[in-house]
Every structure is written in C-alpha cells, then in structure tokens.
C-alpha positions as CSV (number, residue, x, y, z in Angstrom):
1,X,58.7,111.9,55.3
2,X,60.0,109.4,58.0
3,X,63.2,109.8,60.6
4,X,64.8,106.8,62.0
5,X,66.8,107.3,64.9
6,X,69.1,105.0,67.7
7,X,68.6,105.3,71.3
8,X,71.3,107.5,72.6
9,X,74.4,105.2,73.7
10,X,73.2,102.1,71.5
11,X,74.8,101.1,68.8
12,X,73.7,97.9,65.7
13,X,76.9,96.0,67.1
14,X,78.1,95.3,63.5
15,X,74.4,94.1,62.5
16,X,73.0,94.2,59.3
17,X,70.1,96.7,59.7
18,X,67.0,95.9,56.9
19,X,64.0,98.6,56.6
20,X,60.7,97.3,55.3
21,X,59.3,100.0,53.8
22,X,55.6,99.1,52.2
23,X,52.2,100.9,50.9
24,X,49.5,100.5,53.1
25,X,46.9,100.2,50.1
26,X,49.0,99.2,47.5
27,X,46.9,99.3,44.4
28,X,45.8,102.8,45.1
29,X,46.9,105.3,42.2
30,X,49.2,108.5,43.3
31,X,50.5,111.5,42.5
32,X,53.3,113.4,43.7
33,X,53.6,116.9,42.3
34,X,57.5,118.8,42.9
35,X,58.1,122.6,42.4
36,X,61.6,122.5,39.8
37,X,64.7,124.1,41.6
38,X,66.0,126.3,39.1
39,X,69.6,128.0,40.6
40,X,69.1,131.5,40.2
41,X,65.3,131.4,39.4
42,X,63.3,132.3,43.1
43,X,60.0,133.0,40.7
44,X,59.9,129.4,38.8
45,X,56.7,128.3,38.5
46,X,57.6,124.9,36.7
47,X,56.3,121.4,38.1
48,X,56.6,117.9,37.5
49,X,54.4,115.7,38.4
50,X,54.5,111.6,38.5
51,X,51.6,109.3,38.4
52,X,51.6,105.7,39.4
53,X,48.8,103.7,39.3
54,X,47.6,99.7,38.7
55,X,46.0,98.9,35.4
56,X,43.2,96.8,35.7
57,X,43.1,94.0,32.8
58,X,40.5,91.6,31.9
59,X,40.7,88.4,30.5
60,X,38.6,85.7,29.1
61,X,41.4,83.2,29.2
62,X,41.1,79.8,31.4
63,X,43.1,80.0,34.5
64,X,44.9,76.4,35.0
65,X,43.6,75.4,38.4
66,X,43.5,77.5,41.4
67,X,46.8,78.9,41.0
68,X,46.7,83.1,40.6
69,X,50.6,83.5,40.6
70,X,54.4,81.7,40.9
71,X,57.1,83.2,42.1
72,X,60.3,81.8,41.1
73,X,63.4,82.2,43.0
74,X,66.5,82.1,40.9
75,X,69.9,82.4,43.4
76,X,73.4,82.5,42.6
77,X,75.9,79.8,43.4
78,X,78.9,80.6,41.7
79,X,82.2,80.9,43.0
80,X,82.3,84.8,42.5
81,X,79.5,84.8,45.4
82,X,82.1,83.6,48.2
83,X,82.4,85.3,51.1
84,X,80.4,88.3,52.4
85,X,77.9,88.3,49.2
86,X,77.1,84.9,50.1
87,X,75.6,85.5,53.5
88,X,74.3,89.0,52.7
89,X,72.1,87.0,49.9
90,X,71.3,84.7,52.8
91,X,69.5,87.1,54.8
92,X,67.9,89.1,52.2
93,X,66.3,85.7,51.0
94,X,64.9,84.8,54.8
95,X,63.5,88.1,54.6
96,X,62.1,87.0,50.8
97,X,61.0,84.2,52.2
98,X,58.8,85.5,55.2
99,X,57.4,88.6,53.3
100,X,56.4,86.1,50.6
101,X,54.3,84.0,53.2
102,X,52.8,86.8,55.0
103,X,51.6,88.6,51.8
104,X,49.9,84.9,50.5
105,X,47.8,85.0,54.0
106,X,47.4,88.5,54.0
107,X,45.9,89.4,50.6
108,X,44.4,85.4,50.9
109,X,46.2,84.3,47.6
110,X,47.1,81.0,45.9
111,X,50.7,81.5,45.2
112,X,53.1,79.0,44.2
113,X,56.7,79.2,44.5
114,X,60.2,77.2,43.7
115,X,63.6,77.7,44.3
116,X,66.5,77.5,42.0
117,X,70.1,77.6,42.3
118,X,72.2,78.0,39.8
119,X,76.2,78.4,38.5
120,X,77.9,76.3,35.8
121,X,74.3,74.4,36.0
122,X,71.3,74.8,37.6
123,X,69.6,72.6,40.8
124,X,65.4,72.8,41.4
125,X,64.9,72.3,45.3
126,X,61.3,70.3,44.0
127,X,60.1,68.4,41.1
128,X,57.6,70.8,40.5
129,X,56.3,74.0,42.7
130,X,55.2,74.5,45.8
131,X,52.2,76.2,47.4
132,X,53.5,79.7,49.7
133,X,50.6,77.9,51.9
134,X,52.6,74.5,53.0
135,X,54.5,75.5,55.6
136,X,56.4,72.3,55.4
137,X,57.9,73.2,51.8
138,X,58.8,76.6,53.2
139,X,60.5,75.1,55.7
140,X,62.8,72.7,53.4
141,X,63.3,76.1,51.4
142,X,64.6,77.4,54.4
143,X,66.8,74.8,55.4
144,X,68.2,75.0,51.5
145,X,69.3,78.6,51.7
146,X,71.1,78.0,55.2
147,X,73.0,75.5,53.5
148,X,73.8,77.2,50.9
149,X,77.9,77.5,49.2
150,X,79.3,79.3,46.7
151,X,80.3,75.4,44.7
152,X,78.5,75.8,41.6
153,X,81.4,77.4,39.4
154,X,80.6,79.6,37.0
155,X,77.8,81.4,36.2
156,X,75.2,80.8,33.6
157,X,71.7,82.6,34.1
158,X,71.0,81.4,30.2
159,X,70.1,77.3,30.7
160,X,67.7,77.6,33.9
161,X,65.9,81.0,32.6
162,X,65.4,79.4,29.2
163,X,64.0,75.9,31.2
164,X,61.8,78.0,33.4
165,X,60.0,79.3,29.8
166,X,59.4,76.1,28.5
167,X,57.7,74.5,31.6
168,X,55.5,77.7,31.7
169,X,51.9,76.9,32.0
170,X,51.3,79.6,29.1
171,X,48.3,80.8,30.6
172,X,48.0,84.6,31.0
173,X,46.3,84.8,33.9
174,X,48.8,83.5,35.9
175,X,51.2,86.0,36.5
176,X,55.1,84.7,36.8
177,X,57.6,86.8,39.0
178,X,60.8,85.4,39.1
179,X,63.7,86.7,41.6
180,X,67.2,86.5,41.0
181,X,69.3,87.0,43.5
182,X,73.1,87.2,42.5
183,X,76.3,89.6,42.5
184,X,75.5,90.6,38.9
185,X,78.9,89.1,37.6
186,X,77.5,86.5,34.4
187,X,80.8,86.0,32.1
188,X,79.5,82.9,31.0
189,X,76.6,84.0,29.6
190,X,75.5,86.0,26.3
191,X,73.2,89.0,27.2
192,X,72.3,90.0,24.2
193,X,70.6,86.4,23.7
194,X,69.6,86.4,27.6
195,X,67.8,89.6,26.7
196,X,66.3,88.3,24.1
197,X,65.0,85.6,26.0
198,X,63.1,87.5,28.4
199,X,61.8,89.8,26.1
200,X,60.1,87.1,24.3
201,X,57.9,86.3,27.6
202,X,57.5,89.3,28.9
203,X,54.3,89.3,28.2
204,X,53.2,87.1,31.1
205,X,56.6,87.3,33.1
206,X,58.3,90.1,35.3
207,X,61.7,89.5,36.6
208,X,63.2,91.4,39.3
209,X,66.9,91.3,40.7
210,X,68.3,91.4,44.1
211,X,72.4,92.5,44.1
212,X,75.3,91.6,46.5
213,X,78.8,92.5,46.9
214,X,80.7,95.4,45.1
C-alpha cells in the first residue's frame, strides 16, 4: 500500500489533484488472496482469492497494414456538459492525450487514433485517423479540446457509435478502444438499441467511459 501526503503548511490552492497510478509489468498475471472478516468469528479460516491475468490469442487473420490498434475518442458536447463538467473533461482528456503518446513510444506501437465530438450530431477532427506518432496531429487534437463548448445540443451517442462500426476495418487483429468521455446524461438516445449495438462488435471492440459532473 501507498500514502500520499502534503508538505506541512502547503496546500493544492483549489487545484485539481490527478494520481497516475500504473503496473510496472502490465501483462504479468496476479493474485491477491484476503482472509474473510466474519463479525464475531476470530477463528475464520475462509479466503477469497482473485486472479487477473492477460489471455494470449492467436490469429491467422491478415492484419490491414501496419496498424496494431485505434483508439477512438468519443467526447461529449452537449449542453448538459456546461460549466464545471466541461473543463474537468478538459483536463482529464490532456492527460488522455499525453498517456496515449507516451505508451505508443514506450511499448513501440503503431497506434492510430481520432477524435470525435458529439451532441445533437457528431463532428470528426480528421477525414480519417491519425497515427499517436505525428506529433503534428496530436497537436491539432490538442488545440480541438482547448476549444472546446458545450454547443452541440442534445445528446445522441447512437448516430457516431453506429458510424464508427461501419467504417471498421473488420479485421480482428486490430484491436478498437473507443473512449467516451461525457456526464452520462443521453435522453436522446435508446439504450436498449445502443446496447445492442455494441454488443454486436464486441468481439473486436472495447469501450471504456470517462464521467463528469454529478
């Protein structure tokens, strides 16, 4: 276990304070084993124990040029995200950003990436995606999420999810994160169909979400 601790008489000054907390070999299996607390029970001798570990899956299919994975970022423009969700998304997706680039140097991949924002409709920052390696489309990525405004009404995850499926490459080996990064609040879409959706393609696509505001 870690502490973190201020300096006696310093304070964060109202600053947003973000812990990066990461495995130092990832893909190495674990185990943690726990004793069960059981009130009244001093002689329990229950455990539970929880394995986590990294499949390794082989494929024979074709991998379409040098691409290994895309990582899709989905962020919410809709009105509800006005205000204090709005920059809190902000920096969290700096933060995306830079992690993103230094784990495509560090583990020497060939990721792609694009950026999408979306609301009543949807905007793609570029025509088609980006390598994590041009630092020039980073940049322009950066400069799009300083820019950003809550001005894209109201919120429909449906239309750009269902868009990103159909432009997929379809090949397996290439694996497809895609981020969203909203407040969570979608009135103007179905879930039950947006469920559907992604359960269709989760063979070849993992989505993870990022939440702001209350």
């Amino acid at each position: 276990k870690a502490t973190m601790q201020i300096q006696p008489g310093k304070n964060l000054g109202g600053k947003l304070l973000i812990v990066l907390v990461s495995l130092e070999k990832t893909n190495e299996p674990r185990m943690w084993v726990e004793q069960l607390q059981e009130s009244g029970n001093e002689d329990n001798n229950n455990y539970a124990a929880m394995l986590a570990f990294y499949p390794k899956v082989e494929s024979n299919c074709g991998v379409t040029g040098n691409i290994k994975s895309e990582n899709i970022i989905l962020i919410d423009r809709s009105s509800s995200m006005k205000g204090n969700p709005l920059e809190d998304m902000k920096r969290a997706l700096f933060t995306f950003m830079e992690e993103m680039v230094k784990n495509n140097e560090q583990n020497e991949s060939n990721m792609n990436f694009n950026v999408i924002g979306f609301g009543s409709n949807y905007e793609m920052l570029f025509e088609s995606n980006r390598l994590v390696s041009d630092c020039t489309s980073i940049q322009t990525a950066k400069n799009y999420i300083s820019c950003l405004a809550a001005d894209m009404g109201g919120t429909d995850l449906y239309n750009p999810l269902r868009n990103l499926f159909l432009l997929s490459s379809g090949s397996l080996m290439i694996k497809r994160n895609i981020f969203i990064f909203s407040d969570g609040v979608l009135p103007n879409s179905d879930s039950s169909k947006l469920f559907a959706l992604i359960q269709r393609h989760a063979l070849n696509t993992r989505i993870f979400s990022f939440g702001f505001g209350d």
